[in-house]
C-alpha positions as CSV (number, residue, x, y, z in Angstrom):
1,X,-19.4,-13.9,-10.9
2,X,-20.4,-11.5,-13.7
3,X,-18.8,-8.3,-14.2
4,X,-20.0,-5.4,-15.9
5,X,-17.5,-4.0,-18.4
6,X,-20.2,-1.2,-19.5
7,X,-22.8,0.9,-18.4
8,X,-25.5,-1.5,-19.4
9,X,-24.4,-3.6,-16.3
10,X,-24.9,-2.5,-13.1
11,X,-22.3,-1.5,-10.7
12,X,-21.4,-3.4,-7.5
13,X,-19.9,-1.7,-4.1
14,X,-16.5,-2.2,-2.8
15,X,-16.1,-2.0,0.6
16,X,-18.8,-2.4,3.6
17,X,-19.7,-0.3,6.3
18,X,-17.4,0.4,9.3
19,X,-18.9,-2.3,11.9
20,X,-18.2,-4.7,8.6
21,X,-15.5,-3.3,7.0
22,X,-12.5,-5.0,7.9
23,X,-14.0,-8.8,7.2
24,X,-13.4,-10.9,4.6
25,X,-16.0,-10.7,2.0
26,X,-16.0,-13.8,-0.3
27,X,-17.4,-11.9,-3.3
28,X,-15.6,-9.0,-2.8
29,X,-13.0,-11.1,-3.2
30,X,-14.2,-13.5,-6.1
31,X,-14.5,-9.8,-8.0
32,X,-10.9,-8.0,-7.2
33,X,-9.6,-11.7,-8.3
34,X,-11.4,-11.5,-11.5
35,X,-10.7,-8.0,-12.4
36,X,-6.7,-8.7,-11.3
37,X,-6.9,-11.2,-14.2
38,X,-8.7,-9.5,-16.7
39,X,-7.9,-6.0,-16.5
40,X,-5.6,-5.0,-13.9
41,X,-3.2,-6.9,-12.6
42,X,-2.2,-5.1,-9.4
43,X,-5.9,-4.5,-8.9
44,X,-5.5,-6.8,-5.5
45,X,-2.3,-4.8,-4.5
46,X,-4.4,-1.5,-5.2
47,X,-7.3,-2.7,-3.5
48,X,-5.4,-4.0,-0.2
49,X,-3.9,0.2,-0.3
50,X,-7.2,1.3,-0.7
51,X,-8.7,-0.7,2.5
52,X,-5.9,1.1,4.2
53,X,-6.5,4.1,3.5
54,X,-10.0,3.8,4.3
55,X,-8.8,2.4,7.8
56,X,-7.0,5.6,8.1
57,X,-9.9,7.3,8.3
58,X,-12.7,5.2,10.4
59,X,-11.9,7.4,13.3
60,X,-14.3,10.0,11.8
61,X,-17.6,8.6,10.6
62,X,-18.2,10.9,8.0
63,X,-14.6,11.2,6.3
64,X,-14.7,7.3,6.3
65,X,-18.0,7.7,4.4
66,X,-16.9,10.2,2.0
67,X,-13.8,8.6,1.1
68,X,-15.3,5.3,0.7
69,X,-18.2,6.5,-1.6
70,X,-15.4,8.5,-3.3
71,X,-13.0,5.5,-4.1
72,X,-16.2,3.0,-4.4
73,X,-16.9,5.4,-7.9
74,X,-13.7,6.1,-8.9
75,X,-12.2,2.3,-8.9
76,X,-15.1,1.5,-10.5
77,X,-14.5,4.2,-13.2
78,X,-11.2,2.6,-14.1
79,X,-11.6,-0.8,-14.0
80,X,-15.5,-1.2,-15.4
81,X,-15.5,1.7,-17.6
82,X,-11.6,2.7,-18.9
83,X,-10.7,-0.8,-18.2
84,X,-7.5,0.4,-16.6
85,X,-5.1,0.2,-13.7
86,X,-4.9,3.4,-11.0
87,X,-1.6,3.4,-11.8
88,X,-2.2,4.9,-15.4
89,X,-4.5,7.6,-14.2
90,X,-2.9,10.9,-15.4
91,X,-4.5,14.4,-15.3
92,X,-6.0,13.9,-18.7
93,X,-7.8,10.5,-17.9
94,X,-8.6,12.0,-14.3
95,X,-10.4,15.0,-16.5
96,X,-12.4,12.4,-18.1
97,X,-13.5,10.7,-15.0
98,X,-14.8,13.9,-13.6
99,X,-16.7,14.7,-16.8
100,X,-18.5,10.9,-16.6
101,X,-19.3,12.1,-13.2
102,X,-21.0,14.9,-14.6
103,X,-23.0,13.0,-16.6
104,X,-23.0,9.1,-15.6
105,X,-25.1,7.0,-17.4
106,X,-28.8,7.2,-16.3
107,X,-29.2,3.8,-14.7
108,X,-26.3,4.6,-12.4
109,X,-28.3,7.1,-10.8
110,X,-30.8,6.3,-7.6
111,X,-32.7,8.7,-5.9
112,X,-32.7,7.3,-2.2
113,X,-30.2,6.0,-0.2
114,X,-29.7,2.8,0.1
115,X,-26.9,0.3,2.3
116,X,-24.5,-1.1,-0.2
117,X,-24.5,-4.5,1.4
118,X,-27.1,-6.6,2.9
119,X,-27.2,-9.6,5.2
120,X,-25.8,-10.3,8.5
121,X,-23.7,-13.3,8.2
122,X,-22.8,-13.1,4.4
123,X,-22.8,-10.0,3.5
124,X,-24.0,-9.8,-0.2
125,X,-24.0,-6.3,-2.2
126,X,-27.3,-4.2,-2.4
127,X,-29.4,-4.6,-5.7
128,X,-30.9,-1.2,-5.2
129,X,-27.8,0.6,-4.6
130,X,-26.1,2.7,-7.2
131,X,-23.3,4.9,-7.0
132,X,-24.9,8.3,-7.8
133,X,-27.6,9.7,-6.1
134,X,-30.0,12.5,-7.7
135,X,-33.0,14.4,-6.7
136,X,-37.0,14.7,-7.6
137,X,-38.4,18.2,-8.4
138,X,-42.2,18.1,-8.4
139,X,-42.5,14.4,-8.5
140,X,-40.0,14.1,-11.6
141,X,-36.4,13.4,-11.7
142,X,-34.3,16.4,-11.7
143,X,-31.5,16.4,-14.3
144,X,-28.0,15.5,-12.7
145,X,-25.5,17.9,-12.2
146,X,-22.7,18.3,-10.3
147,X,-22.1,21.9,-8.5
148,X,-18.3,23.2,-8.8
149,X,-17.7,22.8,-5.1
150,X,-18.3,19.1,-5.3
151,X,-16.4,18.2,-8.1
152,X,-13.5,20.2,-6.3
153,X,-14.4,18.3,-3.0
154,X,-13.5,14.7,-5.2
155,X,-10.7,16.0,-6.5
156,X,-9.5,16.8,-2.8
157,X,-10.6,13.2,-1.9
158,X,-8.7,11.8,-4.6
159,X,-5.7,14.1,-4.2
160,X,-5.7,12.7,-0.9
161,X,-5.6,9.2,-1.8
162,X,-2.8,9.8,-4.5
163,X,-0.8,11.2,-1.8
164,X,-1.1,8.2,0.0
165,X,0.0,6.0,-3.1
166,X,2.8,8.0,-3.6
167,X,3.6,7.5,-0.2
168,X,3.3,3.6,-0.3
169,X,5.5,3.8,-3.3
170,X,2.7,2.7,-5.8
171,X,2.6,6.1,-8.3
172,X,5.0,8.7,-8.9
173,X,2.1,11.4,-9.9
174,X,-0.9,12.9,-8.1
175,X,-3.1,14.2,-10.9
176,X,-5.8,15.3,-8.4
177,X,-3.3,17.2,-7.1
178,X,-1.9,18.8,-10.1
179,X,-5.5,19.4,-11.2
180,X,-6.9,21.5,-7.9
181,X,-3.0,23.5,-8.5
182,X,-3.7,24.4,-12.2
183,X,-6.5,23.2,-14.3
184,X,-9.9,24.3,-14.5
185,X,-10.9,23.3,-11.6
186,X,-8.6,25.2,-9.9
187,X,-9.5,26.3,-6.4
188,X,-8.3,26.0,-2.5
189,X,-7.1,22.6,-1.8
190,X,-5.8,21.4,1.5
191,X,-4.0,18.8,0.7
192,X,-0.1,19.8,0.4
193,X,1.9,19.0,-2.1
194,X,5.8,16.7,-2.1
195,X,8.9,19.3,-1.4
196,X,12.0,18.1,-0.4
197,X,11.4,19.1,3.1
198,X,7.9,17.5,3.9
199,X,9.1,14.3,5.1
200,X,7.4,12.2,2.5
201,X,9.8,9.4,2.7
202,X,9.6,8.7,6.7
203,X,12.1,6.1,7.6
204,X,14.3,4.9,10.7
205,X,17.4,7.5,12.3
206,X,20.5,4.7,12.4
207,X,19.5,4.9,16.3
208,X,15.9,3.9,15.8
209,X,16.9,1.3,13.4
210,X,19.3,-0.2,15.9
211,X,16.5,-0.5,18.9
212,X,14.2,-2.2,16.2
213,X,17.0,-5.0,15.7
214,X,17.4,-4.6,19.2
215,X,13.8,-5.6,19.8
216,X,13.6,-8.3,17.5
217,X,16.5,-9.7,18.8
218,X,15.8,-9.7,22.1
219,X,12.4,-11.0,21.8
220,X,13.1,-14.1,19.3
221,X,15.8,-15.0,21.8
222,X,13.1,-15.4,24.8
223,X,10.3,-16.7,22.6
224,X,12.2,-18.0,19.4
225,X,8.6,-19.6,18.3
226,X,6.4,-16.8,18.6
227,X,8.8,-13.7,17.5
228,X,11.3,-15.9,15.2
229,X,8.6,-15.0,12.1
230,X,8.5,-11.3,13.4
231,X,12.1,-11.1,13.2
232,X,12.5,-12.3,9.9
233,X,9.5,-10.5,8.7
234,X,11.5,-7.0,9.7
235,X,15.0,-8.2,8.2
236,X,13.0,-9.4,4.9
237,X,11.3,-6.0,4.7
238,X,14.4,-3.7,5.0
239,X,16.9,-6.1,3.1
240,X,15.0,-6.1,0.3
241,X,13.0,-3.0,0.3
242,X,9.8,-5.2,0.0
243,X,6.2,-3.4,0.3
244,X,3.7,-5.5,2.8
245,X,1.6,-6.4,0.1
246,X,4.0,-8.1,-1.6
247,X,4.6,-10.4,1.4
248,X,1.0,-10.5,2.4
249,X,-1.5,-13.2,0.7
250,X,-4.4,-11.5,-1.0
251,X,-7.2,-12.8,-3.4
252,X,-5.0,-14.5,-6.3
253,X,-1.4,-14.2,-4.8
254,X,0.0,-16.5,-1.6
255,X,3.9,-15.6,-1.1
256,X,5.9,-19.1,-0.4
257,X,9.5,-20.3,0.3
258,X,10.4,-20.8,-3.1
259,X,10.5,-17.1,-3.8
260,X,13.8,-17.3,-2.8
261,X,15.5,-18.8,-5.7
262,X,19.4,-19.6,-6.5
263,X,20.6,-18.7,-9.8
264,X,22.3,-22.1,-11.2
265,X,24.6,-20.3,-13.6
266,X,26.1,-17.9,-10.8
267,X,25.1,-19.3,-7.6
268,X,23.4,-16.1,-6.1
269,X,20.4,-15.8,-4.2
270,X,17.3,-13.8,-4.9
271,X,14.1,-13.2,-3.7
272,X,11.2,-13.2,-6.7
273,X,8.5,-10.9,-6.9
274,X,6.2,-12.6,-9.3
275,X,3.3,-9.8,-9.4
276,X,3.8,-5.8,-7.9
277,X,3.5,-2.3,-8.5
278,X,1.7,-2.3,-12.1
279,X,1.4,-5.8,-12.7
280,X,5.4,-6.1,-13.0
281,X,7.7,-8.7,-11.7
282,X,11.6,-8.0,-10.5
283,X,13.9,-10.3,-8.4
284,X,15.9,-8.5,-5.5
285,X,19.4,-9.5,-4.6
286,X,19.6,-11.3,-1.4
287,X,22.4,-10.2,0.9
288,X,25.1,-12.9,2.7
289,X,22.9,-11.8,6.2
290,X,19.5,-12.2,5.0
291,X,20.6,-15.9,3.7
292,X,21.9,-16.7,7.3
293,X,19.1,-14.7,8.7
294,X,16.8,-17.2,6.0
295,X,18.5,-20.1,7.3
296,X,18.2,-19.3,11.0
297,X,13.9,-18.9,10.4
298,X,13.5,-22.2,8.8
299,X,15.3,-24.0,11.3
300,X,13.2,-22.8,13.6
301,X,10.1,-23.8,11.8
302,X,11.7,-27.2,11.2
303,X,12.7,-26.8,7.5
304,X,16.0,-27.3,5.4
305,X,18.7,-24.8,6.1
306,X,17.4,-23.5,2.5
307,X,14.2,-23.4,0.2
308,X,14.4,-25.9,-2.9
309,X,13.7,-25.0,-6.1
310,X,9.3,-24.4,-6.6
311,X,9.0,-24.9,-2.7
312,X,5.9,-24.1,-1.9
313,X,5.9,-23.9,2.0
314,X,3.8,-20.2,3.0
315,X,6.3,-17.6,3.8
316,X,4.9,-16.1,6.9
317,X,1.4,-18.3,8.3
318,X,-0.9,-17.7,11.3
319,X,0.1,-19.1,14.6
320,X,-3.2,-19.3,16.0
321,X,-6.4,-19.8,13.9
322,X,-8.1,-17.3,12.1
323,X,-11.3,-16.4,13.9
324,X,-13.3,-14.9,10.4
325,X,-12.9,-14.2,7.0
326,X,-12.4,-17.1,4.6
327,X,-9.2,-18.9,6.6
328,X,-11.6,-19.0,9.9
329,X,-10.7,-22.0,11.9
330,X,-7.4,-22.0,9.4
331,X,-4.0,-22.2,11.8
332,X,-1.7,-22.6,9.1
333,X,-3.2,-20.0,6.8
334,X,-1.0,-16.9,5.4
335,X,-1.0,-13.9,7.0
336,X,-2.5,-11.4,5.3
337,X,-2.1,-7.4,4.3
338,X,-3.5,-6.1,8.1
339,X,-1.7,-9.0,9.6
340,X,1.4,-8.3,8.5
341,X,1.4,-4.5,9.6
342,X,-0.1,-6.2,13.3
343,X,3.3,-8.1,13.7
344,X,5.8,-4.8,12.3
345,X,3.9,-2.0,14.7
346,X,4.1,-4.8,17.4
347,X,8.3,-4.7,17.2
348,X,8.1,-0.7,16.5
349,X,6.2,-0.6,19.7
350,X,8.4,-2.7,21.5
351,X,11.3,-0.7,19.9
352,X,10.4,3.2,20.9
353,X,9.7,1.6,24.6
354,X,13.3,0.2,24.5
355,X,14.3,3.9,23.6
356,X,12.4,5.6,25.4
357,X,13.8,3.4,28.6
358,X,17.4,4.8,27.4
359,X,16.1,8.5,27.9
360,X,15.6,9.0,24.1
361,X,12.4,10.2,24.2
362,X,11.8,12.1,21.0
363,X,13.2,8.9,18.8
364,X,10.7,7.3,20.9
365,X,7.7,9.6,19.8
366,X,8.7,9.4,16.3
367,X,9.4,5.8,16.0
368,X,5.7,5.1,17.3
369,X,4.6,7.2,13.9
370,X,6.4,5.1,11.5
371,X,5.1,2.0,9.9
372,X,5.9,-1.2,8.5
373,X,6.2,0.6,5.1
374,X,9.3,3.1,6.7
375,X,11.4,-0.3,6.8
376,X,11.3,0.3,2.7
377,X,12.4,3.3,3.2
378,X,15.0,3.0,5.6
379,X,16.2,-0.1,3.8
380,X,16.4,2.0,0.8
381,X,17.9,4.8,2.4
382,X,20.8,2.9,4.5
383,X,22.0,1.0,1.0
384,X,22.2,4.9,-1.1
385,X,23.5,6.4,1.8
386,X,25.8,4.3,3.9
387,X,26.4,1.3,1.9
388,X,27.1,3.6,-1.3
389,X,24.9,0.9,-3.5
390,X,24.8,2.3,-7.3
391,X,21.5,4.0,-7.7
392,X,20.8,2.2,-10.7
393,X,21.3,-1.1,-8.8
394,X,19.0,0.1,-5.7
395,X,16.0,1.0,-8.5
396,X,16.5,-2.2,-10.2
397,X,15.8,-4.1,-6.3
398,X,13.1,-1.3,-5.3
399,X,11.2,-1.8,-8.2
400,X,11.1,2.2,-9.1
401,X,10.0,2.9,-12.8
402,X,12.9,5.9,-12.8
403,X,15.9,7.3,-11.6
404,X,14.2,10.3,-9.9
405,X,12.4,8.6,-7.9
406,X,15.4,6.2,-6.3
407,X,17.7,9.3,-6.3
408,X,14.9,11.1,-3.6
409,X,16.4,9.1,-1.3
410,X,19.4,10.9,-1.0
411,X,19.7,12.8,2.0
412,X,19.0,16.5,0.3
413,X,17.2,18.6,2.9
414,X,17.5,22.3,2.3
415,X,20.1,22.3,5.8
416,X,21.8,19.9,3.9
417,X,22.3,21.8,0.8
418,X,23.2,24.8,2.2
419,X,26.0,23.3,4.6
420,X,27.4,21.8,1.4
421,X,27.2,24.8,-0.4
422,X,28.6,27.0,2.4
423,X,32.7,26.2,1.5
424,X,32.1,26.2,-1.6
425,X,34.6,28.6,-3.8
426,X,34.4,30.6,-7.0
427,X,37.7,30.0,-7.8
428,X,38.4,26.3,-7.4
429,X,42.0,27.0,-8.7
430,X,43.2,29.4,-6.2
């Protein structure tokens, strides 16, 4: 598969229409593998958040469509053109996105549209399509130009999108954001910004928590072969304040046993994260419970008590065969991004019913909102919080690039702050 890495070559679409969307598309793939290995490492990590994002949105038609012709252009931008990872978007570079926008090169520009992908079985991308679309005046190509209101309406798409990284705990920074607030394209935006009381960082009350244990408990006790993975899957996820993706297989990463890895100088136990956030690798201290918890899973799938070293067993794998995509007719195959999520909502469903028999109702409602992604949070909550982990030691597991953002965990809300600050005296000698 050829790439272009410069206007000379012509651009290639990212993701298919609804009806088509959430299938596996081998050259899709082939091309998020090859830019993950020559430009971006955590291109396949970014591209698995943006297909969620987009799924976010498939209940409306034409939001789906706009923020899928939106991303299509802009992950382009930084991977073809800047050669770059999302991550190091800031408001400068985002500036010079919007001015190549402005003024893209001319053989980027069709002037009918056109479906990005053909075919029915393999889908294969579009020759004719390109990803800006102009306009004749009197039989000749008018030049192309962007009107204020729609480079304020990417911005707000983008905005949107950053919002959602921040969320997922891939950026610290929305520069779409900080561009519609104060640059010059200043205007209206409706997308809100982070304050300490916009519940950013959704995670589990302790009582949720303990009906999701509950669940998982209850369940791999009656059906040890079918929930056993689903209850490791959850302990895994809040233990070590893992993200999906980096449990999930995607196009050049398959997570195995031998992650888990025994330190032969000290004898502890950690769980390696060879490729995340930014291309970066960490390992996470594993806890005396999640080793017993480790042990208890690979009985159950007929395995040593513990991984040896370079084990390459999957870590989580289908129980029935895949149906499509490129592990159809697989049984064994790993599970991937969408997969995973399936499996946590499934326990969190099975968890707010369990509450919501014990007359909580509200901790019901709210636990149905949260997502595999709030057992990050929660994880990284309970260990600030209630364990009283060292920050510094909580960032180095999370994976967080600063301080800051490890120490938003902290429970500060503003009724918080002013219950502390209520006693308080002037004089702390009297």
């Amino acid at each position: 598969m050829v790439f272009f890495m410069n206007s000379l070559l012509k651009p290639q679409p990212l993701f298919d229409t609804l009806a088509q969307f959430e299938q596996s598309n081998d050259d899709i793939n082939a091309r998020i593998a090859k830019v993950t290995l020559t430009v971006a490492a955590d291109a396949g990590l970014l591209y698995e958040l943006a297909i969620d994002w987009l799924v976010e949105q498939k209940h409306n038609e034409n939001n789906f469509k706009s923020h899928r012709s939106e991303l299509t252009t802009f992950l382009i931008w930084c991977w073809h053109v800047e050669q770059l990872s999302v991550e190091q978007v800031d408001r400068r570079l985002l500036g010079r996105y919007l001015e190549f926008c402005q003024s893209p090169p001319q053989d980027w520009i069709g002037y009918r549209n056109v479906a990005q992908f053909k075919g029915k079985d393999e889908r294969l991308p579009n020759v004719d399509w390109l990803p800006f679309l102009g306009k004749y005046e009197n039989g000749t190509p008018r030049p192309y130009r962007l009107a204020p209101a729609a480079i304020k309406t990417k911005l707000a798409l983008l905005s949107a999108f950053f919002s959602y990284l921040i969320e997922m705990d891939y950026t610290e920074r929305n520069p779409a954001a900080s561009l519609l607030r104060s640059g010059r394209f200043k205007g209206e935006s409706r997308i809100k910004g982070l304050h300490e009381d916009d519940d950013a960082l959704k995670s589990f009350t302790d009582l949720q928590w303990s009906y999701v244990l509950q669940f998982a408990n209850q369940q791999s006790q009656q059906q040890p072969a079918a929930f056993g993975r689903s209850r490791f899957l959850i302990q895994l996820l809040y233990s070590c304040y893992l993200r999906v993706s980096e449990v999930a297989a995607r196009p050049g990463f398959a997570p195995v046993m031998g992650q888990f890895r025994r330190d032969s100088k000290t004898g502890v136990w950690g769980f390696f994260v060879p490729v995340s956030k930014g291309g970066k690798s960490r390992t996470v201290a594993v806890s005396d419970q999640l080793l017993a918890a480790l042990t208890q899973y690979r009985t159950q799938l007929g395995l040593s008590e513990l991984p040896g070293p370079r084990e390459m067993t999957p870590l989580f794998i289908r129980h029935k065969a895949a149906g499509r995509g490129r592990d159809q007719g697989v049984r064994n195959a790993n599970l991937g991004v969408r997969q995973i999520r399936e499996l946590v909502d499934e326990v969190i469903s099975g968890a707010a019913e369990l509450a919501m028999q014990d007359g909580f109702d509200q901790d019901a409602r709210e636990m149905r909102e949260l997502s595999a992604h709030s057992l990050r949070h929660t994880g990284i909550s309970h260990d600030i919080n209630l364990q009283r982990r060292p920050l510094s030691h909580v960032q180095a597991d999370a994976g967080h690039d600063s301080i800051d953002t490890t120490s938003k965990y902290l429970h500060t809300s503003r009724v918080e702050r002013h219950q502390s600050a209520k006693t308080k005296p002037l004089d702390h000698l009297q």
